[in-house]
C-alpha positions as CSV (number, residue, x, y, z in Angstrom):
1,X,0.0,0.0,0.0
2,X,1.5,3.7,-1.1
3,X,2.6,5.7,2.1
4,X,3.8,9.2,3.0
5,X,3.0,12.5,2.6
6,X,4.2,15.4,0.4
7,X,3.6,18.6,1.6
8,X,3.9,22.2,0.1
9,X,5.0,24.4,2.3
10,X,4.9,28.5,2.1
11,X,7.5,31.3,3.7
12,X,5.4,35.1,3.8
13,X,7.9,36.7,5.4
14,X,10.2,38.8,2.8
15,X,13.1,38.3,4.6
16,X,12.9,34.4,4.4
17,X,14.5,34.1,1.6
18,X,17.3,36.2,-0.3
19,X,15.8,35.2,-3.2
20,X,12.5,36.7,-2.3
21,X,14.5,39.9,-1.6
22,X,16.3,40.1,-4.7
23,X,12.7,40.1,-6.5
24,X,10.6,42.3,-4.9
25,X,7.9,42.9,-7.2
26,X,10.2,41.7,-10.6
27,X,8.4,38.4,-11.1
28,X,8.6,35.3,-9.9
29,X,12.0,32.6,-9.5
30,X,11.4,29.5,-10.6
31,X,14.1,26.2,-10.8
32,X,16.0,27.5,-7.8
33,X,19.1,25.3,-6.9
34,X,22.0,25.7,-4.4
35,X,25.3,23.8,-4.1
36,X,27.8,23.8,-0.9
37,X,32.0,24.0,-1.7
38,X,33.1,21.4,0.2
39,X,35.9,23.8,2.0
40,X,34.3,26.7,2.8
41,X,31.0,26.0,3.5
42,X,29.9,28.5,1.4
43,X,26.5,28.1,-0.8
44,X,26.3,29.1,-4.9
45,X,22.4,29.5,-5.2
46,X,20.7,30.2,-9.0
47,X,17.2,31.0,-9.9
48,X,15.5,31.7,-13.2
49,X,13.4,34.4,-13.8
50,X,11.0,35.3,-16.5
51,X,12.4,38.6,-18.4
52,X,15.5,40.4,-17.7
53,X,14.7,42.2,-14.7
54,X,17.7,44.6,-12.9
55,X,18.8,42.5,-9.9
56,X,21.5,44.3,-8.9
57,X,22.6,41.9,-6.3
58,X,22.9,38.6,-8.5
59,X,24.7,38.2,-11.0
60,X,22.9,36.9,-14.7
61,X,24.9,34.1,-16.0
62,X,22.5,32.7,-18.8
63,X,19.4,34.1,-20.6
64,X,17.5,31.9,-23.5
65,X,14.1,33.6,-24.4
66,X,12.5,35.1,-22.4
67,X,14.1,33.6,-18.7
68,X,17.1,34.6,-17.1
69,X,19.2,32.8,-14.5
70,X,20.7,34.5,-11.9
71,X,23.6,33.5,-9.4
72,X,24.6,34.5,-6.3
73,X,26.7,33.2,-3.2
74,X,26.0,33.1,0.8
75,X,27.6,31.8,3.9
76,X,26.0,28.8,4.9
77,X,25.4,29.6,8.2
78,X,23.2,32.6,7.1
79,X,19.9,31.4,8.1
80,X,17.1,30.2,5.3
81,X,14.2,27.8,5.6
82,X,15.5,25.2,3.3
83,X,18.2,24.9,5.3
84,X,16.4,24.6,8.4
85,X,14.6,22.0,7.0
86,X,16.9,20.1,5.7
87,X,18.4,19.9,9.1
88,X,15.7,17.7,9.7
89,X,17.3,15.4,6.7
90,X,14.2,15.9,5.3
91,X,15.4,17.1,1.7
92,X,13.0,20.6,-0.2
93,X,12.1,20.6,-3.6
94,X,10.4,22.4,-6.0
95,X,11.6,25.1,-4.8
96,X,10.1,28.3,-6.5
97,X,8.9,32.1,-5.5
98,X,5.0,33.2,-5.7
99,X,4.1,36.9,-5.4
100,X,7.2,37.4,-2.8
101,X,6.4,34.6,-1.1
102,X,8.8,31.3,-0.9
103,X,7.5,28.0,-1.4
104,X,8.9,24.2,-1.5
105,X,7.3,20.8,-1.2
106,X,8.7,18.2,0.9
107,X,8.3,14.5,1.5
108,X,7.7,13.2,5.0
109,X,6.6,9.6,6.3
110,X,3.9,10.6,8.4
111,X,1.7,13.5,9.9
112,X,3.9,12.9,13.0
113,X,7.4,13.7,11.2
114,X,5.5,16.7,9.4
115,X,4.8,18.6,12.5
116,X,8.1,18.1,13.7
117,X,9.4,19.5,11.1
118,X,6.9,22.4,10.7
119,X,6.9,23.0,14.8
120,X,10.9,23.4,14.3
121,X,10.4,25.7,11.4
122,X,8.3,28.3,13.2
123,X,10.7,28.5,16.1
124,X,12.7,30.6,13.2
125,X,10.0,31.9,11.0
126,X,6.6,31.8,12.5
127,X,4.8,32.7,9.6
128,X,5.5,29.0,7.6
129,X,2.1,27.9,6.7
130,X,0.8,24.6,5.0
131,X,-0.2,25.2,1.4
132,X,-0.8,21.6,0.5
133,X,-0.8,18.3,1.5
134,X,-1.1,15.0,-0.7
135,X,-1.5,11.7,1.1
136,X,0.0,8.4,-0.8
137,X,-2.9,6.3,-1.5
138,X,-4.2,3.3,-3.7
139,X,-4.9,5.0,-7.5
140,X,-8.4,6.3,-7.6
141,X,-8.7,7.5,-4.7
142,X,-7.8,10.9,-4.8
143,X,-5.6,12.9,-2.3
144,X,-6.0,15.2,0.6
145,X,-5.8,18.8,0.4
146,X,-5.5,21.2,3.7
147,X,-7.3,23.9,3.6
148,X,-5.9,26.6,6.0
149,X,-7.9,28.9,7.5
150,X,-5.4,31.4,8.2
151,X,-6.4,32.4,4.6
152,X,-9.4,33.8,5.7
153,X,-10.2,37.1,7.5
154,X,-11.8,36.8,10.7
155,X,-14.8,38.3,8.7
156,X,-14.5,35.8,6.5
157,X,-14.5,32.9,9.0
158,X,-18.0,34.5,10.3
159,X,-19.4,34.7,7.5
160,X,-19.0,30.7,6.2
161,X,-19.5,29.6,9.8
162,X,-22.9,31.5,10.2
163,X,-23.8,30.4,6.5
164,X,-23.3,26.9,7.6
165,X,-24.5,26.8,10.5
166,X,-28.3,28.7,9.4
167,X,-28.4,25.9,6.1
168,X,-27.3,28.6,3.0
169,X,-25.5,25.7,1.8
170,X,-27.8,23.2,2.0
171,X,-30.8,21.6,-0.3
172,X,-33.0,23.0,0.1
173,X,-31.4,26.7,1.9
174,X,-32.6,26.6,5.5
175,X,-31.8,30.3,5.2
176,X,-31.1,32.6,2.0
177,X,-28.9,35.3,1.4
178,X,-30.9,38.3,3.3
179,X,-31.8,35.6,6.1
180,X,-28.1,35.3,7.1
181,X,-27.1,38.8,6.3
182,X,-29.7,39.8,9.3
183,X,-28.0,37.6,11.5
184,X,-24.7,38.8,10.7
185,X,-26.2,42.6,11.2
186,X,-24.9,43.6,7.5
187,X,-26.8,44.0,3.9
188,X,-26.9,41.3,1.7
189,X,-24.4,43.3,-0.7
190,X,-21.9,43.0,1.8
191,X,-22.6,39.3,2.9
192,X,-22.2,38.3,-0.9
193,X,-18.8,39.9,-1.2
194,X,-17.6,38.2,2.2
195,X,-19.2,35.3,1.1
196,X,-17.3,35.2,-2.4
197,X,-13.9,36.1,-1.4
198,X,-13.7,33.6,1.0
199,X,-15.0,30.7,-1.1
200,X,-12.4,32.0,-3.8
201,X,-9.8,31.5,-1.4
202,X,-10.3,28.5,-0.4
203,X,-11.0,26.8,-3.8
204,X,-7.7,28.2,-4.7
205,X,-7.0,26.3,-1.7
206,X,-8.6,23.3,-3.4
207,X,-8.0,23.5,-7.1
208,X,-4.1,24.5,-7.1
């Protein structure tokens, strides 16, 4: 029977990741790799970026297209989440930038191992969330995705829990749009916005 876990987690904080730095808003990095020198310790990391944006503190060593790779060097004990994790001998991969933020999937035996991993992570960057998590199992039956909440405003949360819990979602509605909207104390304009950002967030969630 297939076991493990592959998860995908996500760094928010800018300073995570040098990488992540380098960017700003130029675009996202995508095939980043890093090798050690076996003397020194100290770590060559590239990344390729769509364009040719002005990174002034990497150096472009290739360009074909429309990507660019970029190089630059750091001292290993400079602190970065791959690192961390891999200190765990837990090896990242796919590693790659979104919208500033840094993100890498890893392979785990179990949920146990996971939050080992993850509860070691946050003692250095608290804000390492859990994008995505794929449990090995027999073909056809799917995987398992975890939603997190954090995602969600507080508003948000409210919103779907006092939806649910009045019967919007169910079939028949126990309660329509205006219905819950009262109990929240807000129009029905306003419901339908919270309502609709949050469910686009978490089928994002869902769907990535």
């Amino acid at each position: 029977m297939p076991t493990g876990i592959r998860a995908e987690l996500a760094f928010e904080s800018p300073d995570a990741c040098r990488i992540t730095q380098y960017l700003g808003d130029a675009g996202d990095a995508k095939s980043i790799s890093w090798s050690v020198a076996p003397e020194s310790g100290r770590i060559t990391e590239e990344f390729a970026v769509e364009g040719d944006p002005d990174i002034e503190e990497a150096t472009q060593v290739f360009s074909y297209g429309d990507r660019s790779v970029y190089r630059f060097q750091r001292e290993q004990a400079e602190c970065c989440p791959c690192g961390i994790v891999q200190d765990f001998d837990v090896p990242v991969r796919d590693v790659r930038t979104v919208d500033g933020t840094l993100h890498f999937a890893i392979y785990v035996e179990d949920m146990d191992e996971l939050r080992e991993v993850v509860i070691g992570v946050r003692n250095t960057f608290p804000d390492v969330r859990i994008v995505r998590i794929v449990r090995a199992q027999e073909a056809g039956e799917g995987d398992l995705v975890l939603v997190d909440r954090g995602e969600l405003t507080d508003r948000q949360r409210e919103v779907l829990e006092t939806a649910h819990r009045l019967g919007y979602f169910d079939h028949p509605k126990g309660a329509n749009a205006g219905e819950v909207a009262d109990e929240l104390g807000i129009t029905t304009s306003t419901f339908t916005e919270h309502l609709a950002a949050a469910q686009s967030k978490l089928l994002n969630s869902i769907l990535a």
